[in-house]
C-alpha positions, 0 to 999 in steps of 0.5 A: 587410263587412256579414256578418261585422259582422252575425255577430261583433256578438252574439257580442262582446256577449254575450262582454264581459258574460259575462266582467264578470258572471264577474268581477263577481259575485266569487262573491256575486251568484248573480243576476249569475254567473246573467246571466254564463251565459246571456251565455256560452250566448247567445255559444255560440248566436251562435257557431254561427250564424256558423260556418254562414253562414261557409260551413262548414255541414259543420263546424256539422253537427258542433256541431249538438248544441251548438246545439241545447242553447244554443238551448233553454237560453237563455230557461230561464238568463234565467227562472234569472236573474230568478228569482235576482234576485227572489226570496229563494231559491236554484234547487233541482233541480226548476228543472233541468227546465227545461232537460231539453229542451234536454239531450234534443234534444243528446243525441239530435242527438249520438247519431243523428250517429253513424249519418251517413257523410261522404256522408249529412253533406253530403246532409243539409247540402246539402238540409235546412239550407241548400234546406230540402227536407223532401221529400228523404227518403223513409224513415226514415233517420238523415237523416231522423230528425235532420231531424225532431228539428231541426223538433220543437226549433223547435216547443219553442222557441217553446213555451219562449219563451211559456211562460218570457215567461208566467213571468217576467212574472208573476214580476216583477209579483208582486216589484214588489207584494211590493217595495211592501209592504216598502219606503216609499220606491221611488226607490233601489228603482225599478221602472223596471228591472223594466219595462225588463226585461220589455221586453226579454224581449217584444222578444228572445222576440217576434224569436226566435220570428219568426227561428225560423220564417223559418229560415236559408234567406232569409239564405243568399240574402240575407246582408246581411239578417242585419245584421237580426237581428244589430243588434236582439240585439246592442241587446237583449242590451247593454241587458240586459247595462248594465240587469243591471249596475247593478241593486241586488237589493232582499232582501225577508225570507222570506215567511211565511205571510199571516194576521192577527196574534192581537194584530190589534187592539194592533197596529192601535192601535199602528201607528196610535200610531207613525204619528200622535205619533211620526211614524215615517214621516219615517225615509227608509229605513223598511221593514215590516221595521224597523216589525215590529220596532218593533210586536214583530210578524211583518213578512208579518202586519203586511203583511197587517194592513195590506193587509186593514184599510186596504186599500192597500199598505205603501208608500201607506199610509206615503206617505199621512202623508208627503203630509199632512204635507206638505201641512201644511207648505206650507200653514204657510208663509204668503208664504215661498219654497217650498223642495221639498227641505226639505219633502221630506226633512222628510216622510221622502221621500229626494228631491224628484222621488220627493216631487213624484211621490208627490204628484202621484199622490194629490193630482192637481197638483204641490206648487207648484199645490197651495200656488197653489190654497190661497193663491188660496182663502184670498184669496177 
């Protein structure tokens, strides 16, 4: 009872995501029909998992090829995907080199499966897949050639696996400060999701890398180990599947160049202007987008005004007024009852638990201490 649970969970999973990102996506979300294809490939990759531990390892030598493509695909469709969902551009072909590993071992596990006889199938089945004898073959034979291209695409595997973890990492870390420099307010925009990606990446790469190396051969012995495996991709592949469904792009304007307006200093005095008699950083959805306009200048070179003069982040440097102003606010309130929501949304921030977030990060205490300190000061 516990195999074929163990070996049809992923294979729903995977499946009933890859059909909701299909159909969700209606054609628009390119990160979403993104997520739907490496579902519908991590369902290929389950399925022929199962077909072997089924006890029809001569019909998985036929599929062989198929796996071997899945396999190597998989994480390059999940870098696709992340790529897709942070960055304001579409793949181009040179992203489809990716996945020529993957392209090359299938074509070549295809190809050499013509040289096999019905004999040659079940000796290769018989001893490489299921003994894992990598003594059985003396010469070079079509056997032995298949034998050694299957161990060459575990070691490009795993090489896949660290490299596109190094990628994707770097990818979302660099989104999350892109994300900081545009928005002022992060709680419709929240970074969680990249933190809980990243995570499941290190899970799924880390376990991928450990079964790639254990082989198929412990749970052939032992088969109610593969609830194992099956339980901690099915958890992870839903995870990513609930996580990808509910997450909102943030579309951030092309990158331009970084350089310092010409204009550097009217800018200065006018953001400045902006920000201290307008006050324009009550405006909630603000963004370096709406203040360049504003300005009349280049949103990436008011961006990098910013980060070179006053040496933070778009994102602080607005939610430094809001947090001044919103001191300012407690402190007028002299014996009246504090009420968080309206000092919140009168400071421009869009909630009161992103407000007492913002300010415990740059005052130390939350606003009821602060106003506590002050009012405890004052009497003395």
């Amino acid at each position: 009872m516990i195999e074929p649970i163990a070996l049809l969970s992923p294979i729903y999973v995977t499946f009933f995501w890859g059909v909701v990102f299909l159909f969700s996506s209606a054609g628009t979300d390119k990160a979403k029909q993104m997520l739907s294809v490496f579902m519908f490939a991590a369902c290929g990759l389950y399925i022929s998992h199962g077909v072997f531990f089924i006890g029809s390892p001569m019909l998985y030598f036929r599929i062989e090829p198929i796996y071997l493509f899945v396999n190597l695909s998989v994480y390059p469709l999940y870098y696709f995907y992340i790529r897709l969902l942070t960055a304001e551009e579409t793949l181009s072909v040179k992203h489809l080199i990716w996945l020529l590993p993957a392209l090359t071992m299938s074509l070549l596990s295809w190809l050499i499966g013509f040289y096999f006889d019905d004999n040659e199938a079940q000796a290769y089945v018989e001893n490489f897949l299921i003994q894992r004898n990598l003594h059985f073959y003396a010469n070079f034979t079509a056997g032995w050639f298949r034998m050694a291209l299957f161990l060459l695409s575990r070691l490009i595997f795993v090489a896949i696996v660290v490299f596109i973890l190094f990628k994707a990492i770097l990818l979302l870390r660099r989104h999350e400060a892109n994300v900081g420099n545009y928005f002022s307010n992060l709680r419709s925009r929240s970074m969680v999701w990249v933190k809980v990606l990243t995570v499941f990446l290190l899970i799924t790469s880390c376990m991928s890398i450990l079964f790639s190396i254990i082989g198929r051969d412990i749970f052939l012995n032992n088969k109610e180990l593969l609830i194992i495996p099956s339980f901690i991709f099915s958890v992870t592949i839903f995870l990513i599947g609930y996580q990808g469904n509910r997450i909102i792009p943030s579309v951030i304007g092309a990158e331009a160049p970084r350089s310092l307006p010409a204009n550097s200093d009217r800018v200065k005095e006018e953001l400045l202007k902006l920000f201290g008699e307008s006050k324009i950083f009550t405006d909630p959805e603000l963004h370096i987008g709406k203040l360049s306009r504003q300005i009349n200048t280049n949103e990436a070179q008011l961006s990098q005004l910013i980060n070179e003069e006053f040496k933070v982040s778009f994102f602080d440097f607005v939610n430094q007024y809001r947090v001044s102003m919103a001191k300012n606010n407690i402190l007028e309130l002299n014996d009246k009852v504090l009420d968080l929501r309206v000092i919140a949304i009168e400071a421009g921030f869009t909630s009161v638990e992103s407000f007492v977030k913002v300010f415990k990060e740059y005052e130390g205490m939350s606003p009821l201490k602060y106003r506590e300190l002050k009012d405890s000061l004052t009497r003395k």
